[in-house]
C-alpha positions in Angstrom: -22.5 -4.0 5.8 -23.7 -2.0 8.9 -21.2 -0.2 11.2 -21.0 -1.2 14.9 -19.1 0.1 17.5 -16.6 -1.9 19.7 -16.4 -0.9 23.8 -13.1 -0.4 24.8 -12.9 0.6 28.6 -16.2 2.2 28.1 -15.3 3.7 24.9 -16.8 2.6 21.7 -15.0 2.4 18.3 -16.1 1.8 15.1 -16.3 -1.5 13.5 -17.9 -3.4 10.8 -19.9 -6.9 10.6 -22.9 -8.1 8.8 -26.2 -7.1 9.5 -28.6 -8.9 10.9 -32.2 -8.6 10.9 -32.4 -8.8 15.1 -29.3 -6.3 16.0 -28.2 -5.5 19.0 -25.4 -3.5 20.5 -22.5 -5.8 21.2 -19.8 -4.4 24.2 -16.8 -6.4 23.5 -14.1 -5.9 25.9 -10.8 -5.8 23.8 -8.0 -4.3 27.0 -8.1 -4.2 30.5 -7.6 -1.0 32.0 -4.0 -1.8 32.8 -3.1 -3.4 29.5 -4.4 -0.2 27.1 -2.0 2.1 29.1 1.0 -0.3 28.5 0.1 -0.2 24.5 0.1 3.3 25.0 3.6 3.9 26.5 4.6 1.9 23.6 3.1 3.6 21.0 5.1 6.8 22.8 8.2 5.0 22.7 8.2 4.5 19.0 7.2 7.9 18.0 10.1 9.1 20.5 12.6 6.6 18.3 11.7 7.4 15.2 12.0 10.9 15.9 15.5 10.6 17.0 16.6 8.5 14.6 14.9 11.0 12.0 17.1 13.9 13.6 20.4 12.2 13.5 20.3 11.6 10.1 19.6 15.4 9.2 21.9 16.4 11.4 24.2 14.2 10.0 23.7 15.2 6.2 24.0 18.9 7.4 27.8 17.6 8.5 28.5 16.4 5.8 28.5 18.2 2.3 28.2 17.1 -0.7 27.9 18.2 -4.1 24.6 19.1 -5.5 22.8 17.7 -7.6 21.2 19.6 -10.8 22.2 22.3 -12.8 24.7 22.4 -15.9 28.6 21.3 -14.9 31.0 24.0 -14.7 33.4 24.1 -17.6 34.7 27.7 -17.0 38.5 27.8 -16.7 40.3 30.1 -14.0 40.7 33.8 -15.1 43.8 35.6 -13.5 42.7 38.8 -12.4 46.1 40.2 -11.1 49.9 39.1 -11.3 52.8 41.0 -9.9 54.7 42.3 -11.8 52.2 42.7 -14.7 52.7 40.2 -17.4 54.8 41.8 -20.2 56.4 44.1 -17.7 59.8 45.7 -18.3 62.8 46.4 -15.7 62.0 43.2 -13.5 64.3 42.9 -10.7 62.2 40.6 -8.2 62.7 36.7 -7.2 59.3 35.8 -7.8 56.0 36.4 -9.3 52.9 36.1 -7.8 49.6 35.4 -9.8 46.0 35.6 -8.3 42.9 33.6 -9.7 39.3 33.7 -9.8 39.0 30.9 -8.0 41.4 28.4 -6.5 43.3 26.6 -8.3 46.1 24.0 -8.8 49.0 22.8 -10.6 48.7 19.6 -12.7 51.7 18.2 -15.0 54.3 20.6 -14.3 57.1 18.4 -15.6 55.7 17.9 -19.0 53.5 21.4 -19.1 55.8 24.2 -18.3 58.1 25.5 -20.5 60.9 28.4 -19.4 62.6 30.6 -22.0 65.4 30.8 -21.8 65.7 27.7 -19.7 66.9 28.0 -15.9 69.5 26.0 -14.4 67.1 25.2 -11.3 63.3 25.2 -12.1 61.6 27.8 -10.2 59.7 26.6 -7.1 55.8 26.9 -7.1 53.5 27.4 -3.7 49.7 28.5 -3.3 48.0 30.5 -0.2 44.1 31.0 -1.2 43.7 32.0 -4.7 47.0 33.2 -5.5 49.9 31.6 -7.3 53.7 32.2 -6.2 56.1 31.0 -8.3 60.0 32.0 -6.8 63.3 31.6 -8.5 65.5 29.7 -7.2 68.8 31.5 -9.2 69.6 35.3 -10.6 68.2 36.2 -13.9 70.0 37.0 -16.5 70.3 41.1 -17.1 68.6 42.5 -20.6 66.5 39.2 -21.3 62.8 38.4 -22.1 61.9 35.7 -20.0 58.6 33.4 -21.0 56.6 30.9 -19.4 54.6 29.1 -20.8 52.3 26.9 -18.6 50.3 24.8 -21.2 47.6 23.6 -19.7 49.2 23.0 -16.3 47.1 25.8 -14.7 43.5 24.0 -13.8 40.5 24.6 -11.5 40.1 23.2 -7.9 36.6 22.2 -8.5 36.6 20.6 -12.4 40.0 20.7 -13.5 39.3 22.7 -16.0 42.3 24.3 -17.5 43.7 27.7 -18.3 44.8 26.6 -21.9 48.1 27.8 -23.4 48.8 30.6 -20.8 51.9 32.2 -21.1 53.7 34.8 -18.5 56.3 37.3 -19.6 58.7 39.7 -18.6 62.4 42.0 -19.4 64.8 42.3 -17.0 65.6 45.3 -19.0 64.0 48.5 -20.8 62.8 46.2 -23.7 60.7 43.7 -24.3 61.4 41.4 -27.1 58.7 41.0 -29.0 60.1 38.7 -32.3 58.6 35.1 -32.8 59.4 32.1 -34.6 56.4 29.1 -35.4 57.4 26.3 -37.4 56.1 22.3 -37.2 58.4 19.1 -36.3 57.5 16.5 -38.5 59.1 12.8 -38.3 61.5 12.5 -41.3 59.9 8.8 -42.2 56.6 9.2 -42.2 55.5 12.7 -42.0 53.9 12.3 -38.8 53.7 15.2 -36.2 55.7 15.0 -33.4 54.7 15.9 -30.3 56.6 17.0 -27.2 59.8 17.8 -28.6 62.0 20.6 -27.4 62.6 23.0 -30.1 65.6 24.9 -29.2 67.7 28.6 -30.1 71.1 29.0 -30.1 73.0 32.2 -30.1 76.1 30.6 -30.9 76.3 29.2 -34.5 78.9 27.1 -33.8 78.0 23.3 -34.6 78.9 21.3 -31.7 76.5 24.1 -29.6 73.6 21.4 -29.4 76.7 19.0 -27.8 77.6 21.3 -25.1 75.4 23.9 -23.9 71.7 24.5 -23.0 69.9 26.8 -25.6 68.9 30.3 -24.9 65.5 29.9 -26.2 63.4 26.7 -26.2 59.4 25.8 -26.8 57.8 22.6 -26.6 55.9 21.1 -29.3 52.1 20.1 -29.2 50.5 17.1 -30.4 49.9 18.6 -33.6 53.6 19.2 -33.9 53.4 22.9 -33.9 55.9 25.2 -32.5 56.2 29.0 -31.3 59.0 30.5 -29.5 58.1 34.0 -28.6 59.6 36.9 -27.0 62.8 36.6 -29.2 65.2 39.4 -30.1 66.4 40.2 -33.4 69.2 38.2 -34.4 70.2 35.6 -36.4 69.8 31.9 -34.4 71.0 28.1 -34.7 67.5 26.0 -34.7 67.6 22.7 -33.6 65.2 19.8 -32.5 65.2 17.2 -29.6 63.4 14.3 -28.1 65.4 14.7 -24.3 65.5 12.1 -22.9 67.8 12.4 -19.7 66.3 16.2 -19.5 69.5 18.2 -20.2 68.9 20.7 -22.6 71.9 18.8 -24.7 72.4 16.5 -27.5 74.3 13.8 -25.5 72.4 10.5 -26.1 73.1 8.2 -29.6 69.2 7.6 -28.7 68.0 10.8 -28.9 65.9 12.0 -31.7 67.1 15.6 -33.3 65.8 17.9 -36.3 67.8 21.1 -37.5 67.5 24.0 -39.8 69.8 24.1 -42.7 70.6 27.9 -42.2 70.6 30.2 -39.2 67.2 31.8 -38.9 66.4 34.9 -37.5 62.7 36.0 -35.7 60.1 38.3 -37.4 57.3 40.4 -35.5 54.0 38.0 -35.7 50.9 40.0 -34.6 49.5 43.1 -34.1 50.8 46.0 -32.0 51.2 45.3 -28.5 50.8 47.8 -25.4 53.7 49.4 -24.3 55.4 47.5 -21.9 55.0 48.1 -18.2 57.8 49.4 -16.6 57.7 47.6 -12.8 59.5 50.3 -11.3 56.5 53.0 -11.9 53.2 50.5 -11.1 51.8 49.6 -8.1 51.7 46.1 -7.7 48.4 45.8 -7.0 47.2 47.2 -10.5 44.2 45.0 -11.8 45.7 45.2 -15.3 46.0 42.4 -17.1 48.6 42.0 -20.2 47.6 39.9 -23.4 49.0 36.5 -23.9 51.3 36.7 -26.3 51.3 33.2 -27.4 47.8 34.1 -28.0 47.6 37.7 -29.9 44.6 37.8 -32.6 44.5 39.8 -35.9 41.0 40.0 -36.8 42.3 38.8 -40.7 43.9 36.3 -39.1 41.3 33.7 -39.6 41.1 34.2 -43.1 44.7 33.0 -43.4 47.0 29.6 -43.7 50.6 29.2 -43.5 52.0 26.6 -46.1 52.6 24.1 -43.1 48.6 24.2 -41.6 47.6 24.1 -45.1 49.7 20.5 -45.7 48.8 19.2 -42.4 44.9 20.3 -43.8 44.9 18.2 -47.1 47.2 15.2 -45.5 49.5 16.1 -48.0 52.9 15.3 -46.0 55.2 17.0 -48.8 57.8 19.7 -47.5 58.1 23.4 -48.2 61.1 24.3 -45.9 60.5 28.5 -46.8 56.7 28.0 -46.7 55.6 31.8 -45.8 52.7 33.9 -45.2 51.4 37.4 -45.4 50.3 38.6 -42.0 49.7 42.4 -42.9 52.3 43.2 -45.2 55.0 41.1 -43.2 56.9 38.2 -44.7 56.4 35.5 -42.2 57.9 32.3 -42.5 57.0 28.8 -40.9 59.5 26.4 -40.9 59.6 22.7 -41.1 61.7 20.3 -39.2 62.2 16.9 -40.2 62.9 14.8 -36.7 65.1 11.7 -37.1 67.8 9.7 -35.3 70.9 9.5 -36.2 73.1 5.9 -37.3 75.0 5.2 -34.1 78.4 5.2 -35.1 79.8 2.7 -32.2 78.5 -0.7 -33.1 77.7 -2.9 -31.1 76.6 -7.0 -30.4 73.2 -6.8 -28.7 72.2 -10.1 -28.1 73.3 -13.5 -29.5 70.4 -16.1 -28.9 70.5 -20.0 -29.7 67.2 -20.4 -31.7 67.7 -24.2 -31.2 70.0 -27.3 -31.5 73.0 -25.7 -33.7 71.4 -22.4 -34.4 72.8 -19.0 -33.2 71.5 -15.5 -33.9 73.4 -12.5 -33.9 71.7 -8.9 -33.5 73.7 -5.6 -33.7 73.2 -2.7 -33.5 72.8 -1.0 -37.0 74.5 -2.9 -40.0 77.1 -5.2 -40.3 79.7 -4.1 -42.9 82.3 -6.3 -42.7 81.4 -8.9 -40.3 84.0 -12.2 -38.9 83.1 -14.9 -36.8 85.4 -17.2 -35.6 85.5 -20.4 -32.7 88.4 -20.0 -30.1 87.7 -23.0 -27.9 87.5 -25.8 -29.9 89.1 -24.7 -33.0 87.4 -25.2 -36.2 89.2 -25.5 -40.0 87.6 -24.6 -43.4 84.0 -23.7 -43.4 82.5 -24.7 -39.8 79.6 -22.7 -40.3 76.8 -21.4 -42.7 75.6 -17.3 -42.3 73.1 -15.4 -43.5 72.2 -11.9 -43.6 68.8 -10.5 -42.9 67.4 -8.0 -45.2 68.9 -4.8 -43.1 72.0 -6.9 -42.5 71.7 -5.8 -38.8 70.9 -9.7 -37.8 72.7 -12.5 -38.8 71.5 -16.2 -38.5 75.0 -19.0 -38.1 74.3 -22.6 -39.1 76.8 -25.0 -37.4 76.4 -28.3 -39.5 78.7 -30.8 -37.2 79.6 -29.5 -34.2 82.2 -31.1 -32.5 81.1 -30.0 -28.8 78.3 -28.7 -27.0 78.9 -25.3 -26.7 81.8 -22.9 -28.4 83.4 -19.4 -27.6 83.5 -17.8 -30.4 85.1 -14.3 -30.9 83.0 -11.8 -33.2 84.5 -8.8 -35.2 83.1 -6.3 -37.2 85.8 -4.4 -40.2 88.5 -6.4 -38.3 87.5 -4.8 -34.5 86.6 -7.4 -32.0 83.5 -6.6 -30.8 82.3 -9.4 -28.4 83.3 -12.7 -27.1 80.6 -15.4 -26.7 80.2 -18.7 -24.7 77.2 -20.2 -26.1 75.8 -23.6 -25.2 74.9 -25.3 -28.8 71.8 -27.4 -27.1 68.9 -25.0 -25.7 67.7 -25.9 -21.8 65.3 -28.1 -21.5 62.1 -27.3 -19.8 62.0 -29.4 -16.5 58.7 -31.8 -16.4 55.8 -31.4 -14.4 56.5 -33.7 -10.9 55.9 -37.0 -12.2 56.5 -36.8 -15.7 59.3 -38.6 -18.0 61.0 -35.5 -20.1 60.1 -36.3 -23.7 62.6 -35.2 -26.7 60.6 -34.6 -29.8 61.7 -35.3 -33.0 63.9 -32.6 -35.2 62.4 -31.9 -38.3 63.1 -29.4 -41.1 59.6 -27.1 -41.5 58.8 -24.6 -44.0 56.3 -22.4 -44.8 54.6 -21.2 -48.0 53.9 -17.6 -49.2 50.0 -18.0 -49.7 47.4 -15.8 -48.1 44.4 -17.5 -47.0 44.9 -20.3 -49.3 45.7 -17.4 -52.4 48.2 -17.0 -54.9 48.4 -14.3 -57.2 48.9 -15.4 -61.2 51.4 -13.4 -61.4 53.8 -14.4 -58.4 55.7 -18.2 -58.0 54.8 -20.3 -55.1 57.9 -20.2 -52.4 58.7 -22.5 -49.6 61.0 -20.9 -47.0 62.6 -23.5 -45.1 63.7 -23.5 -41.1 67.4 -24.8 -42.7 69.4 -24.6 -45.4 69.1 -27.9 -47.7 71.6 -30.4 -48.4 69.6 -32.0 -50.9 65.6 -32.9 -51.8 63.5 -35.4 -54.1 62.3 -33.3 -57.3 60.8 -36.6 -58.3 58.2 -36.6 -54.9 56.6 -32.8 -55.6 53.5 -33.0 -56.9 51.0 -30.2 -58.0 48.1 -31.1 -59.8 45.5 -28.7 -60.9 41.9 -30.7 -60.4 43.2 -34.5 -60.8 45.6 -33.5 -63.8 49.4 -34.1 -63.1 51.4 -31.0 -63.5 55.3 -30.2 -64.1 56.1 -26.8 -62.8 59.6 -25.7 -63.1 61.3 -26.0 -59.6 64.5 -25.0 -57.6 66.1 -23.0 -54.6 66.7 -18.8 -55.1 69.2 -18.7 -52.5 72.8 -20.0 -52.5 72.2 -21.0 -48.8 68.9 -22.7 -50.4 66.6 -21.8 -47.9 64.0 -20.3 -50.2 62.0 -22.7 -52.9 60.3 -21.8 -56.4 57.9 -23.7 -57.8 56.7 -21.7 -61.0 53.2 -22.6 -62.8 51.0 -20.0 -65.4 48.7 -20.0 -62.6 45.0 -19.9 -64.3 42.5 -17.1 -62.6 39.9 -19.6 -60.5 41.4 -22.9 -60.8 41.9 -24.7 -57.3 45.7 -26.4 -57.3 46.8 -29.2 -54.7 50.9 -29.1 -54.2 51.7 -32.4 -52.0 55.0 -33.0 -50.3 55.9 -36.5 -48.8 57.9 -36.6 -45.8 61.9 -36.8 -46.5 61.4 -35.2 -49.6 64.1 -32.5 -48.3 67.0 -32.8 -46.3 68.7 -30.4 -43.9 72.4 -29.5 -43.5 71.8 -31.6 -39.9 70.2 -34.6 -41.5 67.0 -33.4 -40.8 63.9 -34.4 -42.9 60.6 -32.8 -43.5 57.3 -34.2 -42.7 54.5 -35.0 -45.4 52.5 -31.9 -46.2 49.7 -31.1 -48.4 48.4 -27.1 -50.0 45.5 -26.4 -51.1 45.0 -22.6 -52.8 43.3 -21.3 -55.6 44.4 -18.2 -58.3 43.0 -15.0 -57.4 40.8 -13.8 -60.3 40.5 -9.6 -61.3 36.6 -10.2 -60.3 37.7 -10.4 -56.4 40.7 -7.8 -56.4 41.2 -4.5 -57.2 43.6 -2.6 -59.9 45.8 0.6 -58.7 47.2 2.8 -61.8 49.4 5.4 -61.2 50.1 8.1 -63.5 53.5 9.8 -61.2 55.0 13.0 -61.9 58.3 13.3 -60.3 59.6 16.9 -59.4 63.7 16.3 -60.7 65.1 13.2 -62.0 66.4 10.7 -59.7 66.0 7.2 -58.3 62.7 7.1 -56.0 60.8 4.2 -54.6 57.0 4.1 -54.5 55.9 2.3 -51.9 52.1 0.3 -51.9 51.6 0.8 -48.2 48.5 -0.8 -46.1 46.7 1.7 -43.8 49.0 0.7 -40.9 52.4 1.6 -43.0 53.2 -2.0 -43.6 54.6 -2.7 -47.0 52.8 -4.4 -49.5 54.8 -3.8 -52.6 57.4 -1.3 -54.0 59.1 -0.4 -57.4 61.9 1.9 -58.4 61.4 4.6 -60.9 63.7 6.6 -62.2 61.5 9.1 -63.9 57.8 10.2 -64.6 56.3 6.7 -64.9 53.3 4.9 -65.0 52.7 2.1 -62.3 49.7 -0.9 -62.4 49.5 -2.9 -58.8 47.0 -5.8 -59.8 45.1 -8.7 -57.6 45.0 -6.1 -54.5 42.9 -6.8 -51.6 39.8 -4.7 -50.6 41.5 -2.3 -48.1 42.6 1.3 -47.6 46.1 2.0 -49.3 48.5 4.5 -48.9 50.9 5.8 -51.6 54.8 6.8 -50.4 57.8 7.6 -52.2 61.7 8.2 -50.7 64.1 10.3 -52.9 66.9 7.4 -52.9 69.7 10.5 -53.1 72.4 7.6 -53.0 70.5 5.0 -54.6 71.4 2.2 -52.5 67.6 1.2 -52.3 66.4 2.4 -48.5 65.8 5.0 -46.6 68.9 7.2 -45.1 68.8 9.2 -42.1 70.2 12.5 -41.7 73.7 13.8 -39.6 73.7 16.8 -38.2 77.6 17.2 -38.1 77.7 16.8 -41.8 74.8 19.1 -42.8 72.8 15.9 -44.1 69.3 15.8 -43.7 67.6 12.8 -44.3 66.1 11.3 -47.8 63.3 13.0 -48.6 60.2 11.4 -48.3 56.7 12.1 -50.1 53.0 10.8 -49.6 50.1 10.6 -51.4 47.9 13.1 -50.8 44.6 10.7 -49.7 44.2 6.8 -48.4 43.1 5.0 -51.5 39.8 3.1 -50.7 40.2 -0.3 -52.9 37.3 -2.6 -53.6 36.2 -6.2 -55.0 36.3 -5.9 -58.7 37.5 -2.4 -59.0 40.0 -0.2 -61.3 41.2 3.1 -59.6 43.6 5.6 -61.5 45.2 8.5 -59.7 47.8 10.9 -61.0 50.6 11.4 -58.3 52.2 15.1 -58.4 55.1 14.0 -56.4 56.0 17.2 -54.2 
């Protein structure tokens, strides 16, 4: 490859062919004069576009600023670098307080976040101009008080969001500052689990309707741990007392509402270490850069070598209660108390709902337990025994059988220990869905269903296979059940539980491993309506020890008493329970592998459940204990725990 030259209006470029032996200079005329000074005004124009273009764009990104890019995120909360008055300041007579940042700031979650002891009748109004915070009452204060806010983490940076955590402001309308506090933990009386968000209120009165009519002087809010401090208390003896608020007025005046309270009057103790004297506002200049310590917040420096009873039971998930758990915090007695949240049993009963679950079958829910329930048709008017009830297991629902109605629909009138609670109109026949355009409506059959009480095709040897049936029965077949075990015929002994015979036994010495087949023709049973059961077929097998697990456990019970240990899964759903009336030792066999949890209630009354408390009658509710750790079951194991019940 040689390099030639191309002649462009008399100018030669560079270019490239292949050599020849006889070269000669080649002149190729590429533009006319006219044409080369066109390309060149083009060429200008382009540069000239680009350029523009290029400058609008910066100019356009200097407009408009964004965030840069690089560099570690900012996760520093706002500092306050001045307040006036001074947090912790005495002899406050202002409307307002006004707090200035490090940075700008805003307010998130005010509702939920800030807390005001002792609470104001109108919440104090909140505005910003630059960094600093105003926050104006919008009532007088009450004369020789300690007034607290505490802000959470409402308080949070303009940029991030990130929070001032747990910041509290203080300050006496009078010479003192109280300095007393009280820390305790709510705990849900069934289950031991924290409860967060609760108001935890101070009385001065000790009267007990107080909670019913008035706001309380002091009040905190609990975290999500459950934990509680009301600070800034004076000395004197105080009515503590829980509540879930739900219309947000300070009062107990809801049957809904959730409460906790302390069985004596409890009185403050000093917490920390020595504060600073407190600032007199009438003797600082309001522009002092002093900044007051957080007293929700004060440190010891042996303080982190130390539990209170309550941290160290929420620590080992050991929900047992100390109610005078106590510390010492430098040679002061310090105690911690623990609530136990719960609702009460609405006294006012009530009919909730009454629902036709199909042709000639009415439910009946209330609102806690039927006592002494009636039922009764006005329009028509029934003789002797129109109907069949039942009860569910909290007798708070009740299920009505009409076998021949003679209508269909009946008003019925329904009483509870001889009040008339409700009257009902109810149409005996559900609605019918109307068919798609097009369609004829089809009526399907009524049949009596049932169901059997295996578990992926399970039974335990040591439980009886039960049908439960849709209906009660009016009569059934013995001579068309058939279980066999292989091919071979059995005879298991068979029959209803119930009076109402809605619940079947069929009772074999079930053999670990063997595979059973239980066959039911259809019409083998018949309903109180004449309705029969279709042909059905079961196949299970006995669980064998190889592919469950064995529980034993050794209990120690702290007094004598009736208690029932609950088997619990790992979501609190029962999986079996026994009642023990002493130190006893308990085998659960043919367990799934699963976690397990271990519960016993103190049945006080011994009616076999659970009571709540009432606050009126000083009754708190049944205690409750758990096992200290989830038990971890496996395939083919044996565990054995002894249970300390406390």
């Amino acid at each position: 490859m040689e390099t030639s030259f191309l002649n462009v209006n008399n100018k030669y470029l560079p270019a490239a062919y292949p050599a020849s032996g006889n070269q000669q200079e080649q002149k190729i005329p590429i533009f006319a004069q006219g044409n080369y000074n066109m390309g060149l005004r083009f060429k200008n124009q382009r540069f000239i576009f680009y350029f523009l273009a290029t400058a609008v764009l910066f100019i356009n990104a200097c407009a408009n600023p964004v965030s840069p890019t690089g560099g570690p995120k900012d996760t520093t909360p706002p500092e306050i670098i001045r307040s006036t008055p001074l947090n912790q300041s005495v002899n406050f007579t202002g409307d307002r307080v006004i707090m200035t940042f490090s940075e700008f700031v805003t307010l998130k979650d005010m509702n939920t976040q800030l807390v005001v002891s002792p609470p104001l009748s109108k919440p104090p109004v909140f505005s910003m101009r630059g960094k600093s915070l105003t926050m104006k009452f919008e009532e007088p204060l009450r004369e020789n008080s300690t007034y607290n806010f505490f802000f959470g983490n409402a308080i949070v940076d303009l940029t991030e969001a990130n929070p001032l955590e747990g910041y509290s402001f203080s300050f006496a309308t009078g010479p003192v500052l109280d300095s007393l506090s009280i820390k305790g933990k709510l705990l849900n009386a069934f289950n031991l689990q924290p409860v967060k968000s609760a108001f935890v209120m101070l009385f001065d009165s000790i009267y007990d309707s107080v909670p019913y009519k008035q706001r309380p002087y002091y009040l905190a809010r609990t975290s999500a741990t459950g934990d509680f401090v009301l600070n800034n208390l004076r000395d004197s003896e105080y009515l503590m007392f829980a509540l879930t608020d739900i219309n947000g007025n300070y009062m107990y005046d809801m049957p809904t509402e959730e409460i906790a309270f302390y069985d004596s009057l409890v009185r403050p103790v000093f917490h920390g270490v020595k504060l600073k004297p407190a600032i007199d506002t009438t003797s600082v200049f309001t522009d002092s850069l002093s900044v007051e310590p957080d007293t929700l917040h004060i440190h010891d420096e042996n303080e982190d070598h130390l539990h209170d009873t309550i941290s160290d039971i929420h620590e080992s998930h050991d929900h047992s209660i100390s109610d005078d758990a106590r510390v010492n915090l430098q040679g002061t007695i310090i105690p911690s108390y623990t609530l136990l949240h719960f609702r009460e049993t609405d006294t006012i009963q009530r009919l909730l709902k009454g629902t036709v679950v199909r042709k000639n079958v009415i439910s009946l829910a209330f609102r806690f337990p039927v006592t002494s329930f009636t039922i009764k048709p006005i329009e028509p008017e029934y003789s002797g025994n129109w109907a069949i009830t039942e009860y569910n297991k909290s007798r708070d629902t009740i299920t009505i059988w009409i076998p021949e109605p003679s209508t269909d629909s009946l008003m019925l009138e329904v009483a509870d220990n001889g009040i008339v609670m409700d009257t009902l109109d109810v149409a005996l026949t559900p609605a019918l869905r109307t068919p798609a355009k097009g369609r004829i409506q089809e009526t399907k059959p009524e049949i009596l269903t049932f169901r059997p009480n295996l578990k992926a095709a399970k039974i335990r040897p040591d439980r009886e296979l039960r049908l439960t049936f849709s209906d009660p029965v009016a009569s059934f077949d013995p001579e068309k059940i058939r279980l066999f075990v292989d091919t071979i015929l059995l005879t298991p002994e068979i029959g209803f539980l119930d009076s109402l015979q809605l619940r079947f036994s069929i009772k074999h010495k079930w053999r670990e491993g063997d595979k059973y087949l239980l066959e039911i023709p259809d019409s083998t049973f018949t309903s109180i309506f004449g309705y029969v059961n279709d042909s059905a077929g079961f196949k299970f097998t006995a669980i064998t020890e190889a592919e469950s697990g064995l529980l034993k456990i050794n209990t120690e019970l702290p007094v004598p008493g009736n208690y029932i240990i609950q088997l619990l899964d790992d979501k609190e759903v029962l999986i079996e329970e026994r009642i023990i009336t002493g130190n006893s030792i308990l085998s659960f066999n043919y367990l799934s592998a699963r976690k397990y949890k271990l519960k016993a209630i103190f049945d006080l009354n011994g009616n076999g459940k659970w009571d709540t408390g009432n606050f009126l009658k000083k009754r708190q509710p049944e205690p409750v204990y758990y096992f200290q750790k989830e038990i971890e079951m496996r395939i083919n194991w044996s565990i054995e725990e002894d249970w300390i019940v406390e």
